[in-house]
C-alpha positions, 0 to 999 in steps of 0.5 A: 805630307807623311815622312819618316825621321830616324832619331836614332836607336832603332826608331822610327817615327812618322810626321807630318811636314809641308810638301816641299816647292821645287827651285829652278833645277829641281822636280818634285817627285811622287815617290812610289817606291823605295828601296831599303838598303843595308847601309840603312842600318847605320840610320836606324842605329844612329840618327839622321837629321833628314828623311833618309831613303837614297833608292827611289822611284817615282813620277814627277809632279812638279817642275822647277824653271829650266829643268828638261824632265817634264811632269809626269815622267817616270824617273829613278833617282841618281843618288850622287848629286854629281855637277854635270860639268867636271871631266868625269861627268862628260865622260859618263863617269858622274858617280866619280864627280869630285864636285858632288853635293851629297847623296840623296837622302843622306845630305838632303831629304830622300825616298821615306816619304810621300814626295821629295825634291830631286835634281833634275840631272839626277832623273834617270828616265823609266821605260814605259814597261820598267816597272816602279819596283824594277827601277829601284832594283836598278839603283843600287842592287843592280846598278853598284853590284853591275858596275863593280862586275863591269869594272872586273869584265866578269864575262871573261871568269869561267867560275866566281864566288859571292859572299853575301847573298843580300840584294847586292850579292844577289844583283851580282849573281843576275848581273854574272850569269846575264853577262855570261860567267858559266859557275858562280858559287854564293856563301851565305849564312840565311837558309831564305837567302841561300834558297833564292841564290839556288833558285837563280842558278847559283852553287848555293853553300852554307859557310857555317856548316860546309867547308868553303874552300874544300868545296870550291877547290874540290871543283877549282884547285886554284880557285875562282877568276873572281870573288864579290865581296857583299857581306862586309867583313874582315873575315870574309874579305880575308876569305875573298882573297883566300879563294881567289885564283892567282891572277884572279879578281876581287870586287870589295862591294861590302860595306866595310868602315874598319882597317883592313889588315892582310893578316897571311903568312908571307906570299900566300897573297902577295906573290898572286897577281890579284886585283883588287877593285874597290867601286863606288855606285854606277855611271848613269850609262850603266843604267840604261844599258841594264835596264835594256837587258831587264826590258829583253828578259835577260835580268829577272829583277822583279824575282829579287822583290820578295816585300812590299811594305806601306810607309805607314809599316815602315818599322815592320818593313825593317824589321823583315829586312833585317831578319835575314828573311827577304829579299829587296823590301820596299816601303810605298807611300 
């Protein structure tokens, strides 16, 4: 079979391994899509030794004894290989599980590639009229953006703010709007980006050229109830706890590896009330619940697929993603 290595430097290169035999627990799956996600970059510039591609769809092909998927399910793939035995995981809370062996296509071979190996905990079952490409937008453009504005009830913000408008910023905002925040606003750099938000009902503005904070407190003096960091920066997360409103929140959903300093004269936040909300991921109850709400129309996931790419254009599809241009891109073997 085809699989995609990342040795490092921006390259990619496409070989021609075995196709992999599933052990007791495991499901070999035929992937028909996977997603490219922004925590990719650090693979492209640095090298994994496995085939990355952590969001995934795809069907079963082969099982491995004592698993409870049969062949020719249609699954998304859970990234946390998470125990299913430990508290958390009884209690629908798997992606904290402290027991957890890697994430797919991190510490194991992932979605890059015509087929891959995959627990049979982590088959995350696709209704019949899920889509593949609506299953790899539930993962992480859905499925973390979901969970972090779950964790911040956001159905009881009147106004939020996103900054970033990738396909997490851009989940954010569906997930918002389906659950009922009136007015969100997203700051983004890309005209494309910025074009799209407006298009799924956003306050779309250009940070560079318009003044964030005069054109937010033109509207709310004290701020919005709550921000969603995606852009992972120092400056934007300053910048979110600039613009929320005293008592408001903050759900850092960026990935930001440096320190975090709040550089602010004293008591222009700490005399606030803000919470801040730092999520990983989505418990697997999540999943099911959101793609109800894809099945009843109320999360247009399929509009955030701007490119499909064959694997064999693996390099051009990261290319396009990371021009700023598209939306979710995704690579089909």
């Amino acid at each position: 079979m085809r699989a995609a290595r990342f040795p490092g430097n921006g390259r990619i290169e496409l070989v021609e391994v075995p196709t992999p035999e599933p052990a007791e627990g495991e499901l070999l799956i035929r992937v028909e899509g996977c997603g490219i996600c922004g925590s990719d970059h650090k693979v492209l510039l640095n090298g994994l030794k496995s085939t990355p591609g952590h969001e995934v769809a795809g069907a079963v092909v082969e099982t491995g004894a004592n698993c409870r998927t049969e062949v020719g399910a249609r699954i998304a793939a859970y990234l946390p290989k998470h125990c299913g035995e430990c508290e958390f995981c009884r209690q629908g809370k798997e992606n904290l599980c402290p027991n957890k062996a890697g994430l797919i296509g991190w510490s194991c071979d992932g979605g890059y590639a015509e087929y891959m190996l995959l627990p049979d905990r982590n088959a995350l079952s696709l209704d019949a009229d899920t889509s593949f490409a609506e299953g790899v937008v539930l993962l992480d453009t859905l499925g973390t953006a979901g969970h972090a504005i779950r964790l911040a009830q956001c159905w009881e913000a009147r106004s939020a703010l996103v900054i970033g408008a990738g396909p997490i910023g851009l989940g954010a905002l569906l997930s918002m709007t389906a659950l009922g925040v009136p007015r969100v606003f997203v700051s983004e750099l890309s005209e494309y980006r910025r074009e799209a938000a407006a298009q799924f009902g956003a306050v779309a503005l250009d940070p560079v050229h318009e003044n964030l904070e005069e054109r937010i407190r033109d509207e709310f003096p004290y701020g919005v109830d709550l921000v969603v960091e995606a852009a992972g920066t120092l400056p934007t997360i300053w910048q979110s706890f600039d613009l929320v409103k005293p008592g408001g929140k903050v759900c850092l959903v960026g990935e930001y590896w440096g320190r975090v300093e709040l550089e602010r004269p004293k008591g222009s936040w700490m005399i606030n009330d803000i919470t801040v909300i730092r999520s990983f991921y989505f418990p697997v109850p999540d999943f099911d619940e959101n793609q109800r709400m894809v099945l009843e129309g109320r999360l247009p996931v399929r509009s955030l697929v701007s490119h499909e790419f064959p694997l064999a254009q693996i390099s051009e599809a990261f290319d396009a993603f990371f021009s700023g241009r598209t939306l979710k891109v995704i690579v089909k073997p």
